[in-house]
Each structure stands twice: as C-alpha cells, then as structure tokens.
N, C-alpha and C positions, 0 to 999 in steps of 0.2 A: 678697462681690461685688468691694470693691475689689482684694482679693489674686486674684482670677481673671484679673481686666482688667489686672491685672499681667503676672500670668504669661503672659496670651494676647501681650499688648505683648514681652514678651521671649522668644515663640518666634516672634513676625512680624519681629524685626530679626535674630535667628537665621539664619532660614528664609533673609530679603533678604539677609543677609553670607555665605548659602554660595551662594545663584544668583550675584552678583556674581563670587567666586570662581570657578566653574563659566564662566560669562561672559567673565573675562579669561583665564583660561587655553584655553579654546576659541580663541577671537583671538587669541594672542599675539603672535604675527606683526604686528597693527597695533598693538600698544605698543613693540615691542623695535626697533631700527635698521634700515631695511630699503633696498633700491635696487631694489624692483620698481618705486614711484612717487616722482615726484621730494618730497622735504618740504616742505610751505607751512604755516610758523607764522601763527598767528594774529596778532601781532601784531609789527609790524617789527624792534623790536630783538632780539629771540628769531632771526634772520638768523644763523647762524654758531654756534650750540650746536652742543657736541658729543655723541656717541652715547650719553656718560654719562649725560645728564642725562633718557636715556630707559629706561636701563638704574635708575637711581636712581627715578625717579617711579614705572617699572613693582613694582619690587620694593616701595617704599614702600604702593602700592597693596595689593599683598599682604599685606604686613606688617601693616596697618592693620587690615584687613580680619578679620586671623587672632584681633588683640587685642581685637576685639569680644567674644571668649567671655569676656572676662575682667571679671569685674562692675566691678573696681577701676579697668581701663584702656578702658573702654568705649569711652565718649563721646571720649576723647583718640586710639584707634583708628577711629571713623568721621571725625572731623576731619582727621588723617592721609591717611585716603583722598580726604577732598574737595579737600583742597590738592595730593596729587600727580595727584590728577585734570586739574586746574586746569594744573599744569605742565604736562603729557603735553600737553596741548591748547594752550596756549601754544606749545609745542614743534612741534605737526603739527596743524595744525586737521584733518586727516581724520579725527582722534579723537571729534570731536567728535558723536557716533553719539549716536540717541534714549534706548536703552535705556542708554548710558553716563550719559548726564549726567541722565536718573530718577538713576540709581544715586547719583549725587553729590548730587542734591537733598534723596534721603531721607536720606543720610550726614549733611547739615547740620542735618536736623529731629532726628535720632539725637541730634547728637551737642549739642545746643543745649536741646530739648524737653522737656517733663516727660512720663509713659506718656500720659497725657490728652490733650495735647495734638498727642503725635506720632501716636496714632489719628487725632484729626478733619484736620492737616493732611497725613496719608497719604491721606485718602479724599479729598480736596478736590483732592490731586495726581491722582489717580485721575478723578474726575467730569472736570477740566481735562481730560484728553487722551483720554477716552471723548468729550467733548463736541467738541473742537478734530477729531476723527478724523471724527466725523457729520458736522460741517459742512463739513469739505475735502473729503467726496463728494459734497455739494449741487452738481454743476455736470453742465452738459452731457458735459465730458470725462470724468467717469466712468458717465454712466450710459450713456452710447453705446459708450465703449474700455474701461478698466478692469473700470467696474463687468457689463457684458456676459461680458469673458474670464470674471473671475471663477463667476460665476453660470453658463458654461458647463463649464466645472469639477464644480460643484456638481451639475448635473443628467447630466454624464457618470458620475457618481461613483455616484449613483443609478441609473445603468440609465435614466435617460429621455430618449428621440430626441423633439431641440428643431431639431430641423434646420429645419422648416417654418413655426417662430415668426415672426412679425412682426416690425420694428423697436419698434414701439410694444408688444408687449410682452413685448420683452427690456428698454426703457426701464423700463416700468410695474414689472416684479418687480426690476428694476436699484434702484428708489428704496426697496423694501423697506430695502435695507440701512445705509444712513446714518439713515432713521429709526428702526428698529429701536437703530441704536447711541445714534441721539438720547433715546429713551425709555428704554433702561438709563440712560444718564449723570441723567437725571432724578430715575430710579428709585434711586439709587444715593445723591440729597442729598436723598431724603425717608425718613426714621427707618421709618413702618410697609411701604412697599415694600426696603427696603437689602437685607432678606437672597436675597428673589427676584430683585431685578436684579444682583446677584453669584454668584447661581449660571449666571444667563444669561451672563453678564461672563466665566464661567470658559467657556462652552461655546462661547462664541465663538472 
C-alpha cells in the first residue's frame, strides 16, 4: 500500500509539472517583456528592472519545472520554480494569476513535503478554494448578475426556453450553485464521501 501511495504521489506531481508547463507556455506573452500593458511591480523597488530579469525568471520556471522528472533534482526543481515565480511577480504583479500562484504553492509542498504529507496538504489547498469559490457566490451580486448569466448558459445549452422564468426563480436555481460547490468542498475533507465529491469536483 505504502509503495502505491507512492507512486500515485509521483504521477500527481508529474501530472501538476506538465499542466503548469502546458499553462506557461500557453501565456507566454504575460511572462516574457511586453508593451501591450504598462508593468506594475509589486513591490517599489522592483521600479526599473530590466526585460532580463523576465526573460530569466520565465525560463527558470521552465527549467525548474522540466527537473521535476528527475528523482535526484526533484524537490530543487519545484523550489526553482517557486522562486522564479516569486520574481516574475515581483517584476509585474499582473502575474500574479489564480492558477499561477496554486501552481507555486504546490511547488513549495513538492518541494518541502514528504509523499504523505504533500497528499493531505494538496487536498486541503483544494477544499480552501472549492470552499473560498462557494462562499464568494453567497451574495446578492451573483445570484441576480453572474450567477443568472451563467445558469442562462446552461439551459440554453440544453435546449430549454427560460425566457418566461421569474426573478425569484432564476434567484432560487442561481443559489443551487455555491451550494452545491459548498457541499463538494465539505465532501471533499470528509475521508468516507472524498472519492464522490472529486468526481463531482472533476464535473464541475
């Protein structure tokens, strides 16, 4: 069992170091030097960097990233990535994207953690922002704007004319949705529901 939970531990940091790559290459445009939007570092003295140091952080990211396969350079390859993370962001806060800085969080569990350890606080990063996402729909403004578009969407997509619906219940099936994500993130930190609230988690 223990060598299973192994091996599952090291095709999930696999898996994560080839989306990340997939991920930065996709965007590359917002790591490499650009003049579509003016640059605003995160922090003041970062004022006056040059384009290297974004040509450097970006590649380093890759680099980092590529030496995860490598059992001996592992953990020294996700730390690589989370510190040229950390520059790149430093450099242009617009970097500073959701899915970027998951990416850099898991890199520090990677590269810090034991296999046991980096499962429960992968899942824990996981319930955090399933839960943090249900609760930022709890308000008037998405169940009337957002959460309404959306769910228009949805029944378009289906073939079903909602045209004639009420306010109250496009409200009503509006609040389905933050609940719903509230009961997977639930479902997700209790042991005998985890594996059915992750396959809802995938369907979502």
């Amino acid at each position: 069992m223990e060598a299973l939970n192994h091996s599952l531990t090291v095709l999930f940091r696999r898996w994560t170091a080839l989306a990340a790559v997939a991920l930065l290459l996709l965007t590359f445009r917002l790591w490499l030097p650009q003049t579509v939007f003016p640059r605003v570092p995160l922090l003041g003295w970062a004022v006056g960097w040059s384009d290297g140091v974004d040509l450097l952080a970006f590649g380093t990211m890759l680099c980092g990233l590529l030496l995860t396969v490598t059992p001996q350079r592992e953990r020294f390859g996700w730390w690589a990535f989370a510190v040229a993370f950390a520059l790149s962001v430093v450099a242009d806060q617009h970097r500073l994207q959701p899915w970027a800085y998951q990416f850099a969080i898991l890199a520090v569990v990677f590269g810090s953690a034991g296999d046991r350890r980096q499962a429960t606080l992968a899942r824990w990063l996981v319930v955090g922002i399933v839960f943090h996402s249900a609760h930022s729909k709890l308000d008037l403004a998405f169940l009337d704007e957002q959460g309404r578009t959306l769910l228009q969407s949805l029944v378009s997509f289906v073939g079903v004319d909602a045209k004639w619906w009420s306010d109250g219940a496009w409200r009503s099936l509006a609040v389905v949705l933050p609940v719903g994500e509230l009961l997977v993130a639930v479902g997700l930190a209790v042991p005998r529901t985890r594996r059915v609230a992750a396959w809802l988690l995938v369907a979502m």
